[in-house]
C-alpha positions as CSV (number, residue, x, y, z in Angstrom):
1,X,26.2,35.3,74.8
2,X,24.7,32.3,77.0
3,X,24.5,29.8,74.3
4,X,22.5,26.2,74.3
5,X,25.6,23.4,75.3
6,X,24.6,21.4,72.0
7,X,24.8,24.6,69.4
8,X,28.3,25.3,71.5
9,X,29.6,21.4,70.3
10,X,28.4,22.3,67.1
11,X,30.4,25.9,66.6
12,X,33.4,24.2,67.9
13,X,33.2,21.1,65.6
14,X,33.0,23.7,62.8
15,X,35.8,25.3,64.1
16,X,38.0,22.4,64.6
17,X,37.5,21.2,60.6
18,X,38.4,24.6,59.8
19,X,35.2,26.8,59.6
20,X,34.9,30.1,61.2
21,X,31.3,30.2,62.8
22,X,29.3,33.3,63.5
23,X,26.3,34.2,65.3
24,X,23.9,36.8,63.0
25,X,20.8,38.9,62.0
26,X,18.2,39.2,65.1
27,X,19.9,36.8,68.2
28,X,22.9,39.4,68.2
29,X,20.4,42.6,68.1
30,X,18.6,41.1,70.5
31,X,21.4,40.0,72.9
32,X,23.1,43.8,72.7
33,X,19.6,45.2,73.8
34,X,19.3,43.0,76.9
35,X,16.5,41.0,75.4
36,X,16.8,37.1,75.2
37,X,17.7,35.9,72.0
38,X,15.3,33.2,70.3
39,X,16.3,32.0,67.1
40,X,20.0,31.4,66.6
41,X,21.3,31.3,63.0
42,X,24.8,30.9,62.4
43,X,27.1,32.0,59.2
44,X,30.1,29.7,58.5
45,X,33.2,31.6,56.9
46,X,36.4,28.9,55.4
47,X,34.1,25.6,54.6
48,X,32.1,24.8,51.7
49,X,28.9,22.8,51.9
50,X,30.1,19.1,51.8
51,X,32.6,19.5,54.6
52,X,30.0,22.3,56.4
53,X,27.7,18.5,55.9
54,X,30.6,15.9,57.1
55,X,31.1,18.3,60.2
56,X,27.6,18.6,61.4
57,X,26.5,14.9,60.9
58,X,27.5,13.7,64.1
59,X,25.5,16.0,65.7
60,X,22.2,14.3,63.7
61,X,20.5,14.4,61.1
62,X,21.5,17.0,58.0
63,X,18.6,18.8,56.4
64,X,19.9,19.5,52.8
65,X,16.6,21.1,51.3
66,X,18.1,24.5,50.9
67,X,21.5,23.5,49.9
68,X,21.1,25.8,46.6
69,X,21.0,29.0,48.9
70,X,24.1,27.4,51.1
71,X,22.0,26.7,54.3
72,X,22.0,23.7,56.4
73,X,19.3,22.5,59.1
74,X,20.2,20.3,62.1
75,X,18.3,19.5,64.8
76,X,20.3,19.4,68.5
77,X,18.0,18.0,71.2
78,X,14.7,18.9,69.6
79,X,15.5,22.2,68.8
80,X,16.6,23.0,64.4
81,X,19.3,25.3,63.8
82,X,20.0,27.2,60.6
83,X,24.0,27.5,59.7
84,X,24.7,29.1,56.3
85,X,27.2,29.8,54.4
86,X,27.8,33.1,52.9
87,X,25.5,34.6,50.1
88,X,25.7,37.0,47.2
89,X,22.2,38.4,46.0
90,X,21.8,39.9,42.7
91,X,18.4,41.4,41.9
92,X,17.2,39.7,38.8
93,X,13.2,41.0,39.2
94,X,10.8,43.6,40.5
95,X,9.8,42.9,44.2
96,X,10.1,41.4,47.2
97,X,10.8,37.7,45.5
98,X,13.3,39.2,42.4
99,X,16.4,38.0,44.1
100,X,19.0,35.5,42.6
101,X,20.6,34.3,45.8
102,X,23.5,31.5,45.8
103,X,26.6,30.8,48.2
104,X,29.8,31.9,48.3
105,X,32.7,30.8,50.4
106,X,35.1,33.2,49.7
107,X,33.2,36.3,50.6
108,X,34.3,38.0,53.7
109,X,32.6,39.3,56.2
110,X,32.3,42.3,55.2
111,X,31.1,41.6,52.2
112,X,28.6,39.3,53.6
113,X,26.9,41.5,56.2
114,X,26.6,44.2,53.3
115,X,23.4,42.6,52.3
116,X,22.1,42.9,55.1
117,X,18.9,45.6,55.5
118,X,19.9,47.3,58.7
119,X,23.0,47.9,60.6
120,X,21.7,46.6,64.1
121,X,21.0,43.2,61.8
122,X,24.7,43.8,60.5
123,X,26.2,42.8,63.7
124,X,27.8,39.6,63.9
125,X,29.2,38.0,66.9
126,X,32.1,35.5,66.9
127,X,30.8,32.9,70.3
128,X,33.8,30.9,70.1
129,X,36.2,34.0,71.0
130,X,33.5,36.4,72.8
131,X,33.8,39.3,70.2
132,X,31.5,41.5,68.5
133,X,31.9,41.8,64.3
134,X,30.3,45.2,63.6
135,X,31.8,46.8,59.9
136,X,28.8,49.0,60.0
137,X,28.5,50.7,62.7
138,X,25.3,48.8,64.1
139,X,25.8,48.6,67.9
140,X,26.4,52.3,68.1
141,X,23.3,52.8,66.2
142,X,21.8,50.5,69.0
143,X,22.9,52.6,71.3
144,X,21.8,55.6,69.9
145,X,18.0,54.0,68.7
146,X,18.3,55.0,65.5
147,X,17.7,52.7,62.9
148,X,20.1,52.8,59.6
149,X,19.9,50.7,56.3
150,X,23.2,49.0,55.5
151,X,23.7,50.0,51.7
152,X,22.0,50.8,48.8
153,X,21.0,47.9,47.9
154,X,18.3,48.3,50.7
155,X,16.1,49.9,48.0
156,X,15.9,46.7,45.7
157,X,13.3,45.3,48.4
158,X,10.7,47.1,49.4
159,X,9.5,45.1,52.1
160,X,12.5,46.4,54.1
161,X,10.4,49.5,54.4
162,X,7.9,47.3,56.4
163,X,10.1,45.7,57.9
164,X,11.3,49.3,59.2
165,X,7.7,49.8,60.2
166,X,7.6,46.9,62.4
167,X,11.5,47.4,63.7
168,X,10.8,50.7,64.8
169,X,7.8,49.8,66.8
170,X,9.7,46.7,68.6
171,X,12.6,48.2,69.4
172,X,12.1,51.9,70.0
173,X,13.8,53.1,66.8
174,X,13.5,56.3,65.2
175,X,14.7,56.5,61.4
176,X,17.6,57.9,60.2
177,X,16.7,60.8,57.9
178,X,18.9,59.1,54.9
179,X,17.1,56.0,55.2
180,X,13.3,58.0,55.4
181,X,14.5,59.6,51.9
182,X,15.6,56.0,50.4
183,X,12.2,55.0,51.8
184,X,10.2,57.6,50.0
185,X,12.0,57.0,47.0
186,X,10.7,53.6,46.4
187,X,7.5,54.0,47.7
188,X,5.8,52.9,43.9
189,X,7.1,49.9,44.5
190,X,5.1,48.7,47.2
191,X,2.5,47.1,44.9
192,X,5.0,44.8,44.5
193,X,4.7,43.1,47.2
194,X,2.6,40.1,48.0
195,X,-0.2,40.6,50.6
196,X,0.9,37.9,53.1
197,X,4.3,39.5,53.1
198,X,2.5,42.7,54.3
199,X,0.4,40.8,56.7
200,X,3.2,39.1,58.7
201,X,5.1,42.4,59.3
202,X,1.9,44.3,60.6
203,X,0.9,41.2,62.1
204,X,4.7,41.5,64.2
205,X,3.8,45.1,65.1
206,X,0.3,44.1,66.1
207,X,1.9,41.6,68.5
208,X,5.6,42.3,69.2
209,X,5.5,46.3,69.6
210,X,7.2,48.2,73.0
211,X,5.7,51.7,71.2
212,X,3.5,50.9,68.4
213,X,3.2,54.4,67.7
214,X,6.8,54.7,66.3
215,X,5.5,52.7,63.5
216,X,3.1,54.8,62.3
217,X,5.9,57.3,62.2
218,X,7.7,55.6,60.6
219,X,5.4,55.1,58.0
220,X,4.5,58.6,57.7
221,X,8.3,59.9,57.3
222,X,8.7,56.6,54.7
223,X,5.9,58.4,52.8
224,X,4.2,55.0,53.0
225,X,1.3,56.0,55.0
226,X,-0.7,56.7,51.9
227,X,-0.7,53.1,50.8
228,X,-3.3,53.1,54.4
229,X,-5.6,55.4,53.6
230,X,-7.7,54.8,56.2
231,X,-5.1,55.4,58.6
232,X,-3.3,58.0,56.5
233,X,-7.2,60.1,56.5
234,X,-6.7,60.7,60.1
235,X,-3.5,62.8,59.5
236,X,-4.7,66.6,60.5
237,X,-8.3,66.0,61.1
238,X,-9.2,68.0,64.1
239,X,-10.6,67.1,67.3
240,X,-12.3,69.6,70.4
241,X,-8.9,70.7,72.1
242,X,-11.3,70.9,75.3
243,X,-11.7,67.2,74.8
244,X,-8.7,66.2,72.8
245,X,-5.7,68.2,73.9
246,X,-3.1,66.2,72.6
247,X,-3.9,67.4,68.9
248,X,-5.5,65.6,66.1
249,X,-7.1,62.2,65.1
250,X,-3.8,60.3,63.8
251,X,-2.1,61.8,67.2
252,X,-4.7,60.8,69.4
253,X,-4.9,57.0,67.8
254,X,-0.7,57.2,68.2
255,X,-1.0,57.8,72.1
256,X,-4.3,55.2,72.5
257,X,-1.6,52.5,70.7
258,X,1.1,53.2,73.3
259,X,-1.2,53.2,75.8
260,X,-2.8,49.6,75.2
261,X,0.7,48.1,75.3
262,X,0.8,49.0,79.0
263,X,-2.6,47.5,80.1
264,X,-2.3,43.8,81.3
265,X,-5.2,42.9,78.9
266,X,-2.1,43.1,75.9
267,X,1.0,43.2,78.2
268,X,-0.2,39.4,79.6
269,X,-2.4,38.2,76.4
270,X,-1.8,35.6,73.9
271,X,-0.7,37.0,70.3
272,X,-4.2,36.4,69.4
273,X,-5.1,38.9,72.0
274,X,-2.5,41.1,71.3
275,X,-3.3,41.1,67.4
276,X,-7.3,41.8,67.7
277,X,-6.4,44.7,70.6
278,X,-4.2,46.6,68.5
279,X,-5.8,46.3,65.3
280,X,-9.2,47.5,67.2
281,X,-7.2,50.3,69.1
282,X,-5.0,51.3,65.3
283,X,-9.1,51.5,63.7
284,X,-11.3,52.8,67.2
285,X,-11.7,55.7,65.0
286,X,-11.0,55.5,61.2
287,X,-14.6,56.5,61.0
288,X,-13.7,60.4,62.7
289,X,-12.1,60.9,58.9
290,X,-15.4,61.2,57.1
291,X,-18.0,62.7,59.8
292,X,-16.0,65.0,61.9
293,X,-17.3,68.7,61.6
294,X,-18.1,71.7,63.8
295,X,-21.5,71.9,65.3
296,X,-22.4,73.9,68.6
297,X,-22.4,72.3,71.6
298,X,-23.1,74.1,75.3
299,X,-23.1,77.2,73.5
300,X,-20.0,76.8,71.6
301,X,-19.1,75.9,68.0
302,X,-17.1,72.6,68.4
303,X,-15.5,69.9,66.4
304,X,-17.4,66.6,66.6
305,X,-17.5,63.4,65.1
306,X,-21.2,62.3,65.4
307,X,-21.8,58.0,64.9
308,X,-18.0,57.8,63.8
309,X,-18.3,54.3,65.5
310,X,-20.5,52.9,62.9
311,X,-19.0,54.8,60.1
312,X,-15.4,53.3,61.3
313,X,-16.9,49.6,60.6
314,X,-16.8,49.6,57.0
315,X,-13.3,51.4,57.2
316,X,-12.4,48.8,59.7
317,X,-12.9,46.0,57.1
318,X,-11.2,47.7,53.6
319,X,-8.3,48.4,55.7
320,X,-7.8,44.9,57.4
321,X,-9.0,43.1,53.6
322,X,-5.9,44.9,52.2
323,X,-3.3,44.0,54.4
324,X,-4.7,40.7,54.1
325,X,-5.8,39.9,58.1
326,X,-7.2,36.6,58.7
327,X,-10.7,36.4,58.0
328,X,-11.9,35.4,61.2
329,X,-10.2,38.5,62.9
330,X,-12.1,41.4,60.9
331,X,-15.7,40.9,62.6
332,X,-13.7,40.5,66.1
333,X,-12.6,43.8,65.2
334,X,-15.4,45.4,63.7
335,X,-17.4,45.0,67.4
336,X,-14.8,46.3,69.3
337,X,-14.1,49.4,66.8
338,X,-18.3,50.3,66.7
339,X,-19.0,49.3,70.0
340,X,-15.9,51.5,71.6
341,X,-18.0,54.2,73.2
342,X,-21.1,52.4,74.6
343,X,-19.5,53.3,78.1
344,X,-20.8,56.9,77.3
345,X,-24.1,55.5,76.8
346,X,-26.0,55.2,80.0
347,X,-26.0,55.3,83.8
348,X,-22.8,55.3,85.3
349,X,-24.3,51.8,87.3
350,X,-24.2,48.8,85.4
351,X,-27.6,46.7,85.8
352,X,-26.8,43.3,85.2
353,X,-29.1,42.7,82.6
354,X,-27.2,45.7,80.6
355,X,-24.3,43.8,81.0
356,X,-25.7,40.4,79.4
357,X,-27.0,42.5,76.6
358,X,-23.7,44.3,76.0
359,X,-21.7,41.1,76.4
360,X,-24.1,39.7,73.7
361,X,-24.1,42.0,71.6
362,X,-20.4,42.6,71.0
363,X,-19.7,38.7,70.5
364,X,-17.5,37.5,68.8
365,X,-15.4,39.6,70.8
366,X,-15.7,40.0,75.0
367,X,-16.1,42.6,77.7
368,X,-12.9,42.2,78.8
369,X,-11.4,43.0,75.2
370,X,-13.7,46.0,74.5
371,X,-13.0,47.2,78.0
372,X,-8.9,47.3,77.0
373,X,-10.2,49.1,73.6
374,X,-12.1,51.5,75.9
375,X,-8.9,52.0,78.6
376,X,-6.5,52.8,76.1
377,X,-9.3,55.5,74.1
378,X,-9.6,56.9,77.6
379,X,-5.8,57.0,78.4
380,X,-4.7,58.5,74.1
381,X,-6.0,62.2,75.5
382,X,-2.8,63.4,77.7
383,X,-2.9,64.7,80.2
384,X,-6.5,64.3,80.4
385,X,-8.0,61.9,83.0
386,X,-11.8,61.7,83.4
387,X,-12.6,60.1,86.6
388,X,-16.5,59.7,85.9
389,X,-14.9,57.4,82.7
390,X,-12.6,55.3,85.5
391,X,-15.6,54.6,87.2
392,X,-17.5,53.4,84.9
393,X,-15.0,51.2,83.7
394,X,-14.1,49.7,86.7
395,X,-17.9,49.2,87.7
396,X,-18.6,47.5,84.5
397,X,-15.5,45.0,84.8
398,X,-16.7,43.8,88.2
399,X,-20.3,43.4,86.4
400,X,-18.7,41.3,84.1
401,X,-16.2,39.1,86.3
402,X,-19.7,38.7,89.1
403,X,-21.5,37.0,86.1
404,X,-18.6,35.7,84.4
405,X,-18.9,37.2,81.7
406,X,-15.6,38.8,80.7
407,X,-14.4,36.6,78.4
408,X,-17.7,35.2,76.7
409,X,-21.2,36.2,75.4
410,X,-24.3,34.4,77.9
411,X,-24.7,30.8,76.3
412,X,-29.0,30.0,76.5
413,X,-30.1,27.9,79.2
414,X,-33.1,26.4,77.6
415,X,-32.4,24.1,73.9
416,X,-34.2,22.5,71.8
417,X,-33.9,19.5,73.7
418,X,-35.5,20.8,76.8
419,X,-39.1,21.6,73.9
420,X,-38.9,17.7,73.4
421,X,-38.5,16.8,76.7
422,X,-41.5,19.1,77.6
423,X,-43.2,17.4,74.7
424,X,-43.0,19.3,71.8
425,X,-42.6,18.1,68.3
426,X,-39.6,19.7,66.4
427,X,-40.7,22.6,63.9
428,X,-40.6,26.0,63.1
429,X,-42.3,27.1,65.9
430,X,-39.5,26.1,68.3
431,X,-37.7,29.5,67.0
432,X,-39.6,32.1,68.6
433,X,-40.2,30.0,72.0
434,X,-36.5,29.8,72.1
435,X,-35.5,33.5,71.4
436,X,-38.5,34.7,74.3
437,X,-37.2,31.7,76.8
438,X,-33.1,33.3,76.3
439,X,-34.8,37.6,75.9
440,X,-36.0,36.7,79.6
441,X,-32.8,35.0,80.7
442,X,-31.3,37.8,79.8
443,X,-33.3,39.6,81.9
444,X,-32.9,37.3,84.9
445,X,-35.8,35.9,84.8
446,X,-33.9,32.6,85.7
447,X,-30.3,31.6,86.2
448,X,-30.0,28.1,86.1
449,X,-32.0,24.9,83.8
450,X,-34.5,24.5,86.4
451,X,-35.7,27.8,86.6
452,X,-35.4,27.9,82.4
453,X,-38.1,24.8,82.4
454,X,-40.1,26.1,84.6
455,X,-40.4,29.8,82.6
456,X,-41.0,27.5,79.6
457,X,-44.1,25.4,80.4
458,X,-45.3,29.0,82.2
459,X,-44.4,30.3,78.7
460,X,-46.3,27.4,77.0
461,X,-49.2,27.9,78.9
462,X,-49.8,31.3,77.9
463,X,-49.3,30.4,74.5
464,X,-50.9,27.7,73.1
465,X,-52.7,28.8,70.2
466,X,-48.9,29.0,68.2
467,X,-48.1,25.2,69.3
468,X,-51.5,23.5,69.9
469,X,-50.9,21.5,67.0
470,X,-47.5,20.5,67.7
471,X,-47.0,19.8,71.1
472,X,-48.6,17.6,73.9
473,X,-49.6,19.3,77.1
474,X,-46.3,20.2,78.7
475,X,-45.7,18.2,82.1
């Protein structure tokens, strides 16, 4: 493993005062799958804290703030390192927090990656001597994509279970069947658990996933799914086979998932981008649960799901609430997830007023982000292409780059300000002069301020009776 030259001075002043440094947890899964590793946390085996202290604090400054769990932090050239010694757990209390944690020199190894959930995060790797630590069997697991718990001490926490979830989505896992039956048998416990806890491993999924859709599997084998119920609803409702081939609702919204994670809107995006796609895509439609029924249609009795955009919105919102999203993501969300079909809506052109009106409409979210929530709909019905759908996609994305609009709502042209300077006295009547003056930009009646003044004191002169006693004779 390629190591920073400063964490390599460190490891071997650890060795040289007698320590036996290893490299664990996530850098070591990481590095056996080909990925970079990020975050490098070392374990120290043969020291005890002071001289673990005395022989880091050359390197810098010694963080001692969690010297009561055995861990050290140091920072090397800007960047902190974690070394730990080795810790027993013993679970004094119900959930995720019940955990009496406290170092111990003399465990082994062994002993030591026994704790730890799964056997790819069991691996421990020895960068001093090039060799791989595995008592558990992790790497072939690896190898093999399954993912294992280590012991049975897995079942005192339940957020491993989530922790699963998100794993399994990252990394292309599939559970072992032993560790889907532990799952299930602590699935009361998951009230335990504090909400931000659940947050931050959906929010690794939303953001982190290679097949999201592995997640929800995972969930549904863990018997967890139920604690989602609008997710866990979608499970076996039907959908028009002629339409929806790849089976039912919960399917479908497993192949959309995987399918976002392939468009350049999430591959390239921030995490913020990431996060409101796949929660949008996970919810597009939670709303097919509760209005999908069979109704003719060309002369045929078909399953459909009338308005289950708007009925999704509310669903949208419970299920985002209870995982404890940030607030400021759910009405992002909520546009995309009601607004997801508007492409069916219309001609297959895009006029460019339409486009200012849809792009206004949606906000807070953009064109560009429902567009991604539309692509990957469009992409969950294998093997299914519609090439009227492409089209229209593609037309409307070139609207919305021409008028720059893919990535924001159209701002007014004409303010306040520009009233006052046409000699108007502030007031309630400025309110509906302003909403008429940015109804006709968004029309195209104008383009630019100029044109906006001008449509106002043409505006102004055809109403005067609303402002005569409020405004001068506009210039």
């Amino acid at each position: 493993m390629k190591l920073p030259p400063p964490l390599l001075a460190a490891l071997a002043a650890l060795r040289t005062a007698g320590g036996r440094p290893r490299l664990v947890g996530g850098c070591v899964r990481d590095w056996l799958l080909g990925l970079e590793p990020k975050d490098f946390d070392v374990e120290v085996y043969g020291l005890d804290y002071e001289r673990l202290g005395r022989a880091l604090t050359r390197f810098g400054p010694t963080d001692l703030v969690g010297r009561s769990f055995g861990v050290l932090k140091v920072r090397l050239e800007g960047v902190e390192y974690d070394f730990s010694l080795p810790r027993r757990e013993s679970k004094i209390g119900a959930g995720h927090r019940g955990f009496a944690v406290a170092p111990d020199p003399a465990l082994t190894e062994a002993e030591a990656a026994a704790r730890r959930d799964f056997t790819i995060n069991a691996i421990a790797y020895d960068p001093l001597d090039d060799r791989i630590l595995d008592f558990h069997g992790g790497a072939d697991d690896l190898k093999k994509k399954v993912l294992r718990h280590t012991g049975p001490a897995f079942a005192e926490d339940p957020l491993r279970v989530l922790r699963a979830f998100q794993f399994a989505a990252r990394f292309e896992l599939t559970l072992a069947p032993e560790t889907a039956a532990l799952c299930r048998s602590i699935s009361g416990t998951f009230t335990e658990l504090p909400v931000e806890r659940v947050w931050g491993e959906w929010d690794k999924w939303a953001t982190k996933s290679v097949r999201p859709s592995l997640g929800i599997v995972a969930l549904r084998q863990c018997g967890w799914l139920k604690h989602f119920p609008e997710i866990a609803a979608l499970d076996g409702v039907p959908q028009e086979p002629e339409w929806h081939p790849e089976g039912d609702v919960l399917v479908h919204t497993n192949h959309c998932l995987d399918a976002l994670v392939g468009l350049a809107s999430w591959r390239d995006g921030s995490p913020a981008t990431r996060r409101l796609l796949s929660f949008s895509v996970l919810a597009h439609d939670f709303g097919k649960a509760t209005t999908t029924k069979q109704a003719e249609r060309r002369g045929k009795l078909r399953w459909t799901s009338p308005e289950h955009e708007a009925a999704g919105g509310p669903l949208t919102d419970s299920f985002l609430q209870r995982i404890g999203a940030p607030l400021e993501l759910v009405p992002r969300v909520r546009q995309l997830v009601i607004n997801h079909l508007l492409h069916h809506q219309g001609a297959e052109e895009y006029r460019d007023t339409t486009v200012r009106r849809l792009a206004r409409k949606i906000e807070p979210a953009t064109l560009d982000e429902l567009i991604a929530v539309m692509q990957a709909d469009h992409l969950g019905r294998p093997p299914l292409i519609s090439a009227e759908t492409v089209r229209r996609l593609d037309h409307l994305r070139s609207a919305a780059q021409r008028l720059a609009l893919e990535h924001a709502s159209p701002k007014p042209i004409v303010l306040g300000r520009h009233l006052i300077t046409l000699g108007l006295k502030p007031g309630p009547h400025f309110a509906p002069a302003l909403e008429a003056a940015f109804e006709s930009q968004l029309d195209g009646a104008f383009t630019d301020e100029a044109g906006g003044l001008e449509w106002m004191r043409n505006y102004l002169r055809a109403h005067p009776p609303a402002l005569s006693s409020t405004h001068c004779s506009p210039p």
